[in-house]
DRENVO-922432 format. One line per field, with one value per residue: residue in one letter; x, y, z of N, C-alpha, C in turn. Coordinates in steps of 0.2 Angstrom, whole numbers, plus 5000, padded with zeros to 4 digits. Layout:
BEGIN
drenpa = [A  ...]
n.east = [X  ...]
n.north = [Y  ...]
n.up = [Z  ...]
ca.east = [X  ...]
ca.north = [Y  ...]
ca.up = [Z  ...]
c.east = [X  ...]
c.north = [Y  ...]
c.up = [Z  ...]
***
This chain:
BEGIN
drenpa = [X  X  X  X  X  X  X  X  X  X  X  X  X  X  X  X  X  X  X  X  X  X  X  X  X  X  X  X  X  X  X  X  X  X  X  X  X  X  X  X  X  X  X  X  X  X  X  X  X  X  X  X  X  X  X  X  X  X  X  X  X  X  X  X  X  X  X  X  X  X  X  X  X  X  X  X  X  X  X  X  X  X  X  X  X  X  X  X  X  X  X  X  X  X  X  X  X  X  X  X  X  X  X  X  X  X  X  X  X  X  X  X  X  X  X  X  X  X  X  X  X  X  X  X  X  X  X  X  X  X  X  X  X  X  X  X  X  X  X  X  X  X  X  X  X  X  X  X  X  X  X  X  X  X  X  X  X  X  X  X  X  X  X  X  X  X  X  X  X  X  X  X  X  X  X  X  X  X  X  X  X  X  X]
n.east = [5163  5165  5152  5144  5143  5129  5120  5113  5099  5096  5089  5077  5074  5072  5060  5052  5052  5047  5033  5028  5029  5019  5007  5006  5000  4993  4981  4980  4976  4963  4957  4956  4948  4936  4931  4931  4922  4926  4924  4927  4939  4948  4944  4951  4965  4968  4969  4978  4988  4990  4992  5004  5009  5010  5019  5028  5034  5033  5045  5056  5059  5064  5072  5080  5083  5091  5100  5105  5109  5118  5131  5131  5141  5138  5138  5133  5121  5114  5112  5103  5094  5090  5090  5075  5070  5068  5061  5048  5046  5044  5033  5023  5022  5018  5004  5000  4999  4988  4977  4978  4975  4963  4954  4961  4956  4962  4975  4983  4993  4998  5003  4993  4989  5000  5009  5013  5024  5029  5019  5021  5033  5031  5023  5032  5042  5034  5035  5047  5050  5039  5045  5056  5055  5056  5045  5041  5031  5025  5016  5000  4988  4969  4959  4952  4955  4968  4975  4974  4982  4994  4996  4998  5011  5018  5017  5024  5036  5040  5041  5050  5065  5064  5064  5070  5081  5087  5090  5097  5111  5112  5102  5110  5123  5116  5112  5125  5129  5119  5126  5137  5134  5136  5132]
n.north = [4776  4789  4801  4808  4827  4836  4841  4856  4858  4866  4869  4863  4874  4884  4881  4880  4895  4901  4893  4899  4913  4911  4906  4920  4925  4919  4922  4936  4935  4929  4938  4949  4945  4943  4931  4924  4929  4942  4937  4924  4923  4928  4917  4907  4912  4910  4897  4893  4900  4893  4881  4883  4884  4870  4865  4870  4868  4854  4852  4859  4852  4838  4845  4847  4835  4825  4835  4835  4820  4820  4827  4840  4855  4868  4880  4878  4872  4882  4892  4884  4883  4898  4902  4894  4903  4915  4910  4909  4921  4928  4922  4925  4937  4942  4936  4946  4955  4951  4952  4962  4970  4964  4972  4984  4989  4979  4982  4992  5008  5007  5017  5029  5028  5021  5013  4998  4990  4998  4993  4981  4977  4984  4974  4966  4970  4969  4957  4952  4957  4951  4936  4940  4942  4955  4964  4974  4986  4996  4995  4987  4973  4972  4966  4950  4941  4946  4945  4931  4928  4932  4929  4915  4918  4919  4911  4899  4905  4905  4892  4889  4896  4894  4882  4872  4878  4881  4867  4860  4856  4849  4840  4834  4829  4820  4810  4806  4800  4791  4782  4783  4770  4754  4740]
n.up = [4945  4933  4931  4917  4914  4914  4901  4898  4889  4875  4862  4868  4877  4869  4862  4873  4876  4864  4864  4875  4868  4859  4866  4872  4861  4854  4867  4863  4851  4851  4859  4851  4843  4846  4849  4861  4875  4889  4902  4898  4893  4903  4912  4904  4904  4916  4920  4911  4916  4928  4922  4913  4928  4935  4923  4925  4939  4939  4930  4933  4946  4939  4933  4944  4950  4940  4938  4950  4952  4941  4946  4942  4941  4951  4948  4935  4938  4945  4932  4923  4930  4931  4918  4918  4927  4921  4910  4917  4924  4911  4904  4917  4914  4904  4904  4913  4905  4894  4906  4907  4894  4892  4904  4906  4923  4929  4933  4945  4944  4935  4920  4912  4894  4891  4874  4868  4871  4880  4889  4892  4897  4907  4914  4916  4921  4934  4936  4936  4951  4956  4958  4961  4975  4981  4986  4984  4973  4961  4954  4954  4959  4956  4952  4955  4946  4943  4954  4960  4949  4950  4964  4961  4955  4966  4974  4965  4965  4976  4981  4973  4974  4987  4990  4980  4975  4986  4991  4982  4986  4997  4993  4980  4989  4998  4988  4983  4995  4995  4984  4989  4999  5006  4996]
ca.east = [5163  5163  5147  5144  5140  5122  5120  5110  5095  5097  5084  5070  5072  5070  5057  5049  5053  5042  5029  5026  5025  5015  5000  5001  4999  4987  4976  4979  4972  4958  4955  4956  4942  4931  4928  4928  4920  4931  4925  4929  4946  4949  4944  4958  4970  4972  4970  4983  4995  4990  4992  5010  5014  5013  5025  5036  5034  5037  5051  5060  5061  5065  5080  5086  5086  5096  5107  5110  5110  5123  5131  5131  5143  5134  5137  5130  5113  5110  5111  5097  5087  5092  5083  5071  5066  5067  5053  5041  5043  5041  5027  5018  5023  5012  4998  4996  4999  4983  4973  4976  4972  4956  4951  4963  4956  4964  4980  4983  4999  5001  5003  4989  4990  5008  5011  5012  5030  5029  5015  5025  5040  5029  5022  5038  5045  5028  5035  5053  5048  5035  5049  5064  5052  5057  5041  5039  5030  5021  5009  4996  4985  4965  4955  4952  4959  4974  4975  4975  4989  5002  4997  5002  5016  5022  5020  5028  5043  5043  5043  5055  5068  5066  5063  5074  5090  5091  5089  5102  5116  5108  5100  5118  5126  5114  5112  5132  5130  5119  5131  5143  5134  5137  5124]
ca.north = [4778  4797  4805  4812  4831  4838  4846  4860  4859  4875  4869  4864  4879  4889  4878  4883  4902  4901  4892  4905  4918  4908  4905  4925  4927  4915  4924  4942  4933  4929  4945  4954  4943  4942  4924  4923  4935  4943  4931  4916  4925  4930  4911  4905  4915  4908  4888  4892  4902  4887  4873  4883  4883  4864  4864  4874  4865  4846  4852  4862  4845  4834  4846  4847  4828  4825  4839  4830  4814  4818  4829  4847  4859  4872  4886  4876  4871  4891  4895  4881  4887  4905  4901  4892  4907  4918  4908  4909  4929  4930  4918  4927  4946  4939  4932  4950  4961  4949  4953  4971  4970  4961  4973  4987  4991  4974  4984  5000  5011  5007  5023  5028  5029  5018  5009  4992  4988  5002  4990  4975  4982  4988  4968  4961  4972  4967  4949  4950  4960  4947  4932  4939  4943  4962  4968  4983  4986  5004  4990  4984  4968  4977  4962  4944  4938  4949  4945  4925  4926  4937  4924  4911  4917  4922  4905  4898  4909  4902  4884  4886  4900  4891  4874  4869  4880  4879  4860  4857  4856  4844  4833  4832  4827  4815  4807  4806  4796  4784  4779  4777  4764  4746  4735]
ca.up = [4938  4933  4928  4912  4916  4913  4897  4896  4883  4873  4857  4873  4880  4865  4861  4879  4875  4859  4866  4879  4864  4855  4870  4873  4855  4854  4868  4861  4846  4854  4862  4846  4836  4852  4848  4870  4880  4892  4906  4897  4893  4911  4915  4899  4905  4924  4921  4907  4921  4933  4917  4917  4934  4936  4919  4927  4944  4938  4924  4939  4948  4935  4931  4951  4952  4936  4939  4957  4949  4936  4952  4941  4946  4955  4944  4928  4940  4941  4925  4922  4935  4930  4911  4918  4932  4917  4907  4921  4924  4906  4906  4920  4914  4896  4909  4918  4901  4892  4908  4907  4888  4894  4907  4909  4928  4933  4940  4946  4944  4926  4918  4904  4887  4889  4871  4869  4871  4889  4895  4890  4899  4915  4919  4916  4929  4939  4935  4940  4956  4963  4958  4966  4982  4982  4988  4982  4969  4961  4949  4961  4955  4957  4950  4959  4941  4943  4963  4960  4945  4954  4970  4959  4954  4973  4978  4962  4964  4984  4980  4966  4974  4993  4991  4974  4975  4995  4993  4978  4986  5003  4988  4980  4995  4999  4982  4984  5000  4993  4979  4993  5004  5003  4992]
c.east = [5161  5155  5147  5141  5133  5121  5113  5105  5092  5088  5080  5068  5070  5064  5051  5047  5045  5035  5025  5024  5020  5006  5000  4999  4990  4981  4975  4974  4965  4953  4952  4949  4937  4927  4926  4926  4926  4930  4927  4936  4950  4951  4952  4964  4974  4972  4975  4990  4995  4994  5000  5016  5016  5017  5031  5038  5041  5045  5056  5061  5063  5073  5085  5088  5091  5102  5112  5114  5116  5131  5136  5136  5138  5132  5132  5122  5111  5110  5104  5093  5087  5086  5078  5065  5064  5062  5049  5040  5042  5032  5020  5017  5018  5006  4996  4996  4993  4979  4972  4973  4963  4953  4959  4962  4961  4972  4980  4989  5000  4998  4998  4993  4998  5008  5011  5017  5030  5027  5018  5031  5036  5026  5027  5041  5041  5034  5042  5053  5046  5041  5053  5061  5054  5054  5037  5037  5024  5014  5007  4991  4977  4960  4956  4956  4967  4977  4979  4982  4994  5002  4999  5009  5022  5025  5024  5036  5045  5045  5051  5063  5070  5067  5070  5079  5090  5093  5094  5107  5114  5108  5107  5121  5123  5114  5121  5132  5127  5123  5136  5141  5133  5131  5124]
c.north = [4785  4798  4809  4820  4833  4843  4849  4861  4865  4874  4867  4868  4885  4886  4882  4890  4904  4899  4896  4912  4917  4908  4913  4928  4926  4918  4931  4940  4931  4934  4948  4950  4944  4936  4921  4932  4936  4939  4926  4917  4924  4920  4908  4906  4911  4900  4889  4893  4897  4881  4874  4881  4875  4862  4866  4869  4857  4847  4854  4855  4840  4839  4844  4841  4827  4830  4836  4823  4813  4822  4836  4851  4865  4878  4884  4874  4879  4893  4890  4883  4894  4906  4900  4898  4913  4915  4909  4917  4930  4926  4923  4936  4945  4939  4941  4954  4958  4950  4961  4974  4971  4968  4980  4990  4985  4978  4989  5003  5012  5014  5023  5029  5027  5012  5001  4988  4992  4995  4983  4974  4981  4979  4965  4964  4970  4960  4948  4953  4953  4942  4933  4944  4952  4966  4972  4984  4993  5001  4985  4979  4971  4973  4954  4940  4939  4946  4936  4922  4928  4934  4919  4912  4919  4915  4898  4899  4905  4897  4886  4891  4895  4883  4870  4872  4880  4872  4856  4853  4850  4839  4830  4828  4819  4807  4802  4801  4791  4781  4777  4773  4759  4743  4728]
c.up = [4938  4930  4924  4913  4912  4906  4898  4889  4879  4867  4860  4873  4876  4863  4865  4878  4871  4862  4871  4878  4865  4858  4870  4866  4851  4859  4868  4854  4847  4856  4856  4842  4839  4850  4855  4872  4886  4898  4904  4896  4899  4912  4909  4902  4913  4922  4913  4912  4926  4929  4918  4923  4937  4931  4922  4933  4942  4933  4929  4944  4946  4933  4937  4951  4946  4936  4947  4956  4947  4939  4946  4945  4949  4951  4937  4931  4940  4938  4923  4925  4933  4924  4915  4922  4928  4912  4911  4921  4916  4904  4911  4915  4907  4899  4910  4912  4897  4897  4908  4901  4889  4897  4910  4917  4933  4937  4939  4946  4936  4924  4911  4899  4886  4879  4873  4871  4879  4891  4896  4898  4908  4919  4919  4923  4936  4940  4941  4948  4962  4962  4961  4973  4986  4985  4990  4975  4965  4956  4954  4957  4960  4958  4954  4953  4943  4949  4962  4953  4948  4959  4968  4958  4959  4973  4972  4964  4973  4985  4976  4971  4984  4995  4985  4972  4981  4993  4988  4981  4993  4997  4986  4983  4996  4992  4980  4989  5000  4989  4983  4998  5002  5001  4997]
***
């Protein structure tokens, strides 16, 4: 019996987008009333970019098997992953522009007196950098805060980049060879 292909849940993911503002809005809003102290901030900010990374985690695995499942062509699971690895570097590049808010010394290179849209601009590029394993980077994480969310988002991006688009196509396969052995 054919398999119906995998749609792509566009009003989720916009859903997901929003929500992503919404918390960094939510903790510039915070910042700005000083209803937390910048350590309570600091600590919000990591068990949020941790609460994230097991969203991303288990959603990222719930998509791969469904997408194996329903046996996706290859090109439509990358563009799912593609979103989804574009939510997380924006996710995180939010995470490292509220710590720099908090605590400007937290990285180093960012240029002074950059605007709000510059500074925006400079951790996203931090973001897509640590994500696609580049390297190289002239924005340096200074603070054990800063240190601990840009190591999350190494080993996010390692799980998600080595473990769950190497392993689509194997999984596939496999999922494929259980459906053809005799019951």
């Amino acid at each position: 019996m054919p398999r119906t292909p995998y749609a792509i849940p566009v009003g989720r993911n916009i859903t997901e987008y929003l929500a992503i503002l919404c918390w960094w809005g939510i903790l510039l809003w915070l910042r700005s009333t000083g209803a937390l102290n910048a350590t309570w901030m600091i600590v919000l900010v990591i068990l949020g970019c941790w609460t994230k990374t097991a969203l991303f985690g288990t959603e990222n695995l719930r998509q791969l098997f469904q997408a194996a499942k329903t046996n996706l062509p290859h090109h439509r699971f990358m563009l799912v992953m593609g979103i989804n690895m574009s939510q997380m570097v924006l996710a995180f590049a939010l995470d490292f522009h509220v710590l720099y808010c908090i605590d400007p010394t937290s990285f180093d290179g960012v240029p002074a007196g950059l605007g709000s849209a510059e500074a925006l601009f400079s951790f996203f590029y931090l973001s897509t950098l640590n994500f696609s394993f580049f390297g190289y980077s002239d924005i340096l994480p200074q603070t054990v805060p800063s240190r601990i969310v840009n190591l999350t988002e190494i080993v996010l991006a390692f799980v998600t980049v080595i473990f769950m688009l190497s392993d689509f196509i194997s999984l596939k396969d496999s999922l494929r060879n259980d459906d053809r052995a005799p019951e």
